[in-house]
N, C-alpha and C positions, 0 to 999 in steps of 0.2 A: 504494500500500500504506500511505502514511503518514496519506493522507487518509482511508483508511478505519478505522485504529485510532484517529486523532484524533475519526472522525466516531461511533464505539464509546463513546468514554470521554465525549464530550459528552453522549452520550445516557442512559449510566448516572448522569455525574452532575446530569442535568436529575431522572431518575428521585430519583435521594438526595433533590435539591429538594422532588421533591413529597410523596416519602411525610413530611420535616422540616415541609409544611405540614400533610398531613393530621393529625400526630400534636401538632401544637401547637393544632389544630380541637379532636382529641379529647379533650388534657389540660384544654383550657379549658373544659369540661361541668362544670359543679358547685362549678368553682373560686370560692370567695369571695375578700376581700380583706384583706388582710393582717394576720392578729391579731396582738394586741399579745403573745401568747402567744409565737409564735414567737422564736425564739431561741438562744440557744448549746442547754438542755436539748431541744425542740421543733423538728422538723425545719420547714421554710418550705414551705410546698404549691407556690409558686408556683416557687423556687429549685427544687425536685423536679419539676415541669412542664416548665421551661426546661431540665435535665439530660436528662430523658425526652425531651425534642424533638430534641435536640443529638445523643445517641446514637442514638436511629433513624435519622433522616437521612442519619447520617456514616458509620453501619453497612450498612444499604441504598445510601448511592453506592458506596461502594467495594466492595459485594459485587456490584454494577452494572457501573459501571465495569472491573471486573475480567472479568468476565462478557463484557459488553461489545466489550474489546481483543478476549479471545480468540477469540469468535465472530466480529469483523471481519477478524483476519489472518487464519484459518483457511477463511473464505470458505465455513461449513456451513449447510447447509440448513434447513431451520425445524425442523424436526423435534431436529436434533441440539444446534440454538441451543436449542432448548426444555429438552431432558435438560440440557445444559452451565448452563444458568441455574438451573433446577431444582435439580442438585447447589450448583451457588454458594450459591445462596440456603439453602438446609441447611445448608453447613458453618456457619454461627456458632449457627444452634441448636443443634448437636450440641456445640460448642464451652464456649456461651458460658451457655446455656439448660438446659443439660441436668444441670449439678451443682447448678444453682439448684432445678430442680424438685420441687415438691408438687401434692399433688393441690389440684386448686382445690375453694375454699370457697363462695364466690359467684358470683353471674353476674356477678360484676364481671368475677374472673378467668376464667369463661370465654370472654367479650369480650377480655381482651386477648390471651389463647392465640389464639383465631382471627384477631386484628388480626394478630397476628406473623406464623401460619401463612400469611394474607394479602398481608401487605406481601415476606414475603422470599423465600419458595421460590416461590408463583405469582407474585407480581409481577414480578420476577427472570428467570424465567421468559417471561414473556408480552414483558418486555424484552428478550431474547436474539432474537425471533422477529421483532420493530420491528426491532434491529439486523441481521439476518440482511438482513431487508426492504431494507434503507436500503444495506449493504453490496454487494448485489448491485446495486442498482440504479447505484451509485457505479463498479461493478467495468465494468459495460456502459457508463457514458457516459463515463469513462473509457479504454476501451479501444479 
């Protein structure tokens, strides 16, 4: 049982790993190099890149990870690992997203609305379903 929540939380936080690379992929699209503008009045694009990396990542493992545990002790099926990730992955948009929101202006922002909707309620999701996988298989050769 302990190996399979340990083997839960590594997989969510592999997960955090990657979405922390893809979203440092995507902030560094367009990014130039340091003007001399930036400063105390001027926010720093790249300081704002590196925050944006730091927070997905760490938001996505632990919404993983969590996800993760609980679909490992619970020993559910794909199906319900799917819903159970699904919900995880939602709670911080509803959370965290949801007082922040405006209608988007660009396609900038409707890329990153669906990067979100991407990385955390399906990805989360499609994670719960590995986990389910790996748990079960853990649970038989173990047993």
């Amino acid at each position: 049982m302990l190996l399979r929540g340990l083997a839960g939380i590594i997989i969510g936080v592999a997960y955090g790993f990657l979405v922390g690379l893809v979203v440092f992929l995507l902030t560094r699209i367009g990014l130039k190099e340091q003007t001399e503008t930036a400063g105390m009045i001027m926010f720093d694009p790249r300081a704002l890149a590196w925050l944006a990396t730091l927070l997905a990542g760490t938001i996505a493992g632990v919404c993983a990870a969590v996800a993760g545990l609980i679909v490992s002790l619970a020993l559910m099926g794909k199906r319900k690992a799917a819903i159970t990730g699904l919900i995880t992955g939602l709670l911080p948009i509803v959370f965290l997203f949801l007082a922040f929101w405006t209608n988007p202006r660009s396609w900038r922002d409707w890329i990153d609305f669906l990067v979100m909707i991407a990385i955390l309620p399906i990805g989360v999701a499609l994670m719960g379903v590995v986990v389910s996988i790996v748990a079960e298989k853990l649970n038989r050769v173990l047993l």
